[in-house]
C-alpha positions in Angstrom: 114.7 167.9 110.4 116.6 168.5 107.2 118.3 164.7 108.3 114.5 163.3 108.6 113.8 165.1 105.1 116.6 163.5 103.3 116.2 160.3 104.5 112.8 160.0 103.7 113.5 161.3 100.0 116.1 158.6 99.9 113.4 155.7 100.9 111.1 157.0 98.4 113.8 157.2 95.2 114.5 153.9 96.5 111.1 152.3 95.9 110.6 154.0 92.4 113.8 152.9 91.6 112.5 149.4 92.7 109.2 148.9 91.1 110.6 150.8 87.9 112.9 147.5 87.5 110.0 145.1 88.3 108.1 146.5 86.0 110.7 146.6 83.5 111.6 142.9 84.2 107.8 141.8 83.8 106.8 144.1 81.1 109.8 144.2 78.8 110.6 140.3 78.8 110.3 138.5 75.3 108.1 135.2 74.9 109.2 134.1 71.7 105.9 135.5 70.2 106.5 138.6 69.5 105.9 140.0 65.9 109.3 141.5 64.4 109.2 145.4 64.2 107.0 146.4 60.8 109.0 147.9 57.8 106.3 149.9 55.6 108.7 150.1 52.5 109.3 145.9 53.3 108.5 144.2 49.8 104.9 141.9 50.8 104.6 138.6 49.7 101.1 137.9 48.6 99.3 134.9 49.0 102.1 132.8 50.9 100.8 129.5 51.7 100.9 128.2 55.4 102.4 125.0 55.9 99.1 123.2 56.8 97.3 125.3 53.4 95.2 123.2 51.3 95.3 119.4 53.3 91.9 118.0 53.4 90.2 116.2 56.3 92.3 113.5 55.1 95.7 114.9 55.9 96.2 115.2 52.1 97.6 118.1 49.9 95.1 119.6 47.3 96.9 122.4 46.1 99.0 120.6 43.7 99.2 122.4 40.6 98.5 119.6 37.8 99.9 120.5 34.0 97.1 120.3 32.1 96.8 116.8 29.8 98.8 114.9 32.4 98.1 111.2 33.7 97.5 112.0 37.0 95.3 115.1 35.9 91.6 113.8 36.8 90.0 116.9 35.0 91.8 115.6 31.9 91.1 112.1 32.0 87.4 112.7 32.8 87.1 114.9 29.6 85.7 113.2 26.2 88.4 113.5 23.5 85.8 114.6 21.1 85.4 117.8 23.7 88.9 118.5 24.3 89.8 118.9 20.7 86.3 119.6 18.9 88.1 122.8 17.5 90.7 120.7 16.1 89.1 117.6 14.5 85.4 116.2 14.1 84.5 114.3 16.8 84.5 110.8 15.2 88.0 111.7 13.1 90.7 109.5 13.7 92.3 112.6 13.9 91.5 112.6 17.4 92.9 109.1 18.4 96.0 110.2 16.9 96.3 113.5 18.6 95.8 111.1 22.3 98.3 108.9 21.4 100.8 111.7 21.2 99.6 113.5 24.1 99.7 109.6 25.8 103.5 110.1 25.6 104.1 113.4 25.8 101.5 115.2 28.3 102.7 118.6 27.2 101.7 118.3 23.4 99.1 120.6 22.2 97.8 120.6 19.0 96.6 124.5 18.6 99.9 125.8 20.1 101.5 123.0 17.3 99.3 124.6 14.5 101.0 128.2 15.3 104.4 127.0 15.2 103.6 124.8 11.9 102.6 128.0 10.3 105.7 130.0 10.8 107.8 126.8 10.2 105.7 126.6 6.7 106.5 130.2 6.1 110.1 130.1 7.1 111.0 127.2 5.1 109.3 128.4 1.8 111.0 132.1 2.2 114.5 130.1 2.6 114.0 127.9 0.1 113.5 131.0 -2.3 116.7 132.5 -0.9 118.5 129.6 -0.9 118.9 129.5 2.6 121.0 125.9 2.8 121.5 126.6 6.6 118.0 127.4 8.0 116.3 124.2 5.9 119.2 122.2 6.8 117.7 122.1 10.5 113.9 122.2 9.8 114.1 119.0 7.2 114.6 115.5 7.2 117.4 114.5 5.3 115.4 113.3 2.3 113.7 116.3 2.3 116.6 118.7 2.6 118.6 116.5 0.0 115.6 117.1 -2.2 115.5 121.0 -1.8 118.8 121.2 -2.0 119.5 119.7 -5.6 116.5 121.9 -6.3 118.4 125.3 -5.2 121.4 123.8 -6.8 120.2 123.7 -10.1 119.3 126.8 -10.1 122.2 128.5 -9.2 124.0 127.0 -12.2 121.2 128.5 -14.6 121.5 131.8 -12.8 118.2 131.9 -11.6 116.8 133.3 -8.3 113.8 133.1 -6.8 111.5 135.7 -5.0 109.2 134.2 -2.5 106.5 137.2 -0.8 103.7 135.8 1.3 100.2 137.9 0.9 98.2 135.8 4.1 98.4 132.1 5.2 94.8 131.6 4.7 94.1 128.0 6.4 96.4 125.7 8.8 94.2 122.7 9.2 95.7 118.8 10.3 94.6 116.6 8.4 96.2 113.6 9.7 97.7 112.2 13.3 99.9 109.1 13.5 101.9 107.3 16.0 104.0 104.6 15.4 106.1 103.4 18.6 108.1 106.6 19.6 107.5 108.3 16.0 104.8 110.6 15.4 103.6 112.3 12.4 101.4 115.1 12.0 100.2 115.9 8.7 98.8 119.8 7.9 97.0 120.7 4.8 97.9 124.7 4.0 96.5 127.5 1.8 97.9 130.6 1.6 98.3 133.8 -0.5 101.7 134.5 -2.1 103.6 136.4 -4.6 106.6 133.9 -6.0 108.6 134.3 -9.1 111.6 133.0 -10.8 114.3 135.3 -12.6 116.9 134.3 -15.1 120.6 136.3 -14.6 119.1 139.2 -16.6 116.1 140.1 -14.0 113.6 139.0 -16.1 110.9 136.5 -14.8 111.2 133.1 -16.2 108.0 131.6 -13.7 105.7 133.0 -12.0 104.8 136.9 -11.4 106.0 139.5 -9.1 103.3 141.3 -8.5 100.3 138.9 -9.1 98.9 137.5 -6.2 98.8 133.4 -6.5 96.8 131.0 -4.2 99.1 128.2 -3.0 97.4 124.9 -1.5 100.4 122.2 0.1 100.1 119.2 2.1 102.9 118.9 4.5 103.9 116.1 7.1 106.1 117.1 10.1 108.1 114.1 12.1 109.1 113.6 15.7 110.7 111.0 17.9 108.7 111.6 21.3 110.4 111.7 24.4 114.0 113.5 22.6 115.2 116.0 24.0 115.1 117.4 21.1 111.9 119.8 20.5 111.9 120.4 17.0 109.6 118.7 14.8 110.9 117.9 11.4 109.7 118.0 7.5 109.5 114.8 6.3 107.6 115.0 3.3 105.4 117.4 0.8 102.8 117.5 -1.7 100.2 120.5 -3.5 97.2 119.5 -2.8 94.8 118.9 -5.9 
């Protein structure tokens, strides 16, 4: 009896032990589907594309990202000059024409971003002119130009005069003229601005101008580029007060 009871606990640990391993060999086998185990402190990428995201019906890509202004850009080409820049110019200027010929060669040029950096440029180079700043004009001006403010600052350090520039507001930024010439472009801004500026012989005392009085200031200035450089800076090339 106690033979027949062991033997028959025997078959039966034999069987679990048999369809625990079946079960084990069906249940626990991978696919190649699987997900990987989920980390909830894992850093998510948002919005991953799949490799078949944005094809058409056609088999072709539309989720190229286009810069805005370039030739393959259909949005851009579609769009009336007179719309695109209608806060820059009127829309029969030939201000316009001028501003598509530069963009024509360089896709990235825009004329309100080039408005902001004219402005500081205007401000810098009067400030450094006053402080006889030889270094900082020598890299915003054309050498005419630079030639021409420098004899300017030269002269009068041998009188012993310096000069105090303050600026109050720049008032008005406005481009006045756009023109391409081959690779050469010029882009001509009309200015007014606020400004304190006086001129004081080697005894303090002002020779020109005021240092307290506020003075309206109107100048027409015409910035230069070769298109396609490498290099990004546009350059003085010439100046006038406006009448």
């Amino acid at each position: 009896m106690q033979n027949s009871f062991d033997m028959t606990t025997l078959v039966f640990l034999a069987l679990a032990v048999f369809v625990a391993w079946k079960l084990r060999s069906v249940l626990g086998q991978k696919t190649g589907h699987e997900k990987p185990p989920v980390d909830p402190f894992a850093r998510r990428e948002s919005g991953a594309p799949r490799q078949d995201a944005g094809q058409g019906q056609d088999g072709r890509r539309d989720n190229v990202i286009r810069l805005p202004g370039a030739a393959n850009d259909p949005a851009a080409g579609a769009a009336p000059a007179a719309d695109r820049w209608k806060d820059i110019a009127p829309a029969d200027s030939p201000i316009i024409a001028g501003i598509d010929a530069v963009v024509k060669q360089e896709p990235s040029f825009d004329p309100r971003g080039f408005l902001v950096g004219a402005k500081s440029a205007y401000e810098t180079i009067v400030t450094a002119f006053a402080r006889g700043d030889r270094k900082t004009l020598k890299g915003l001006l054309a050498k005419e130009v630079y030639e021409g403010f420098e004899m300017a600052i030269t002269e009068r350090e041998k009188r012993g005069e310096k000069a105090e520039s303050s600026f109050v507001s720049i008032d008005k930024a406005e481009i006045t003229a756009v023109e391409v010439k081959g690779k050469t472009a010029q882009v001509t801004i009309a200015f007014d601005s606020q400004l304190i500026s006086a001129v004081r012989d080697a005894q303090g005392v002002v020779v020109d101008g005021s240092a307290e009085a506020v003075s309206e200031v109107n100048d027409i200035w015409t910035f230069s580029r070769q298109l396609g450089s490498r290099d990004p800076n546009w350059l003085l090339v010439a100046t006038e007060s406006a009448a």
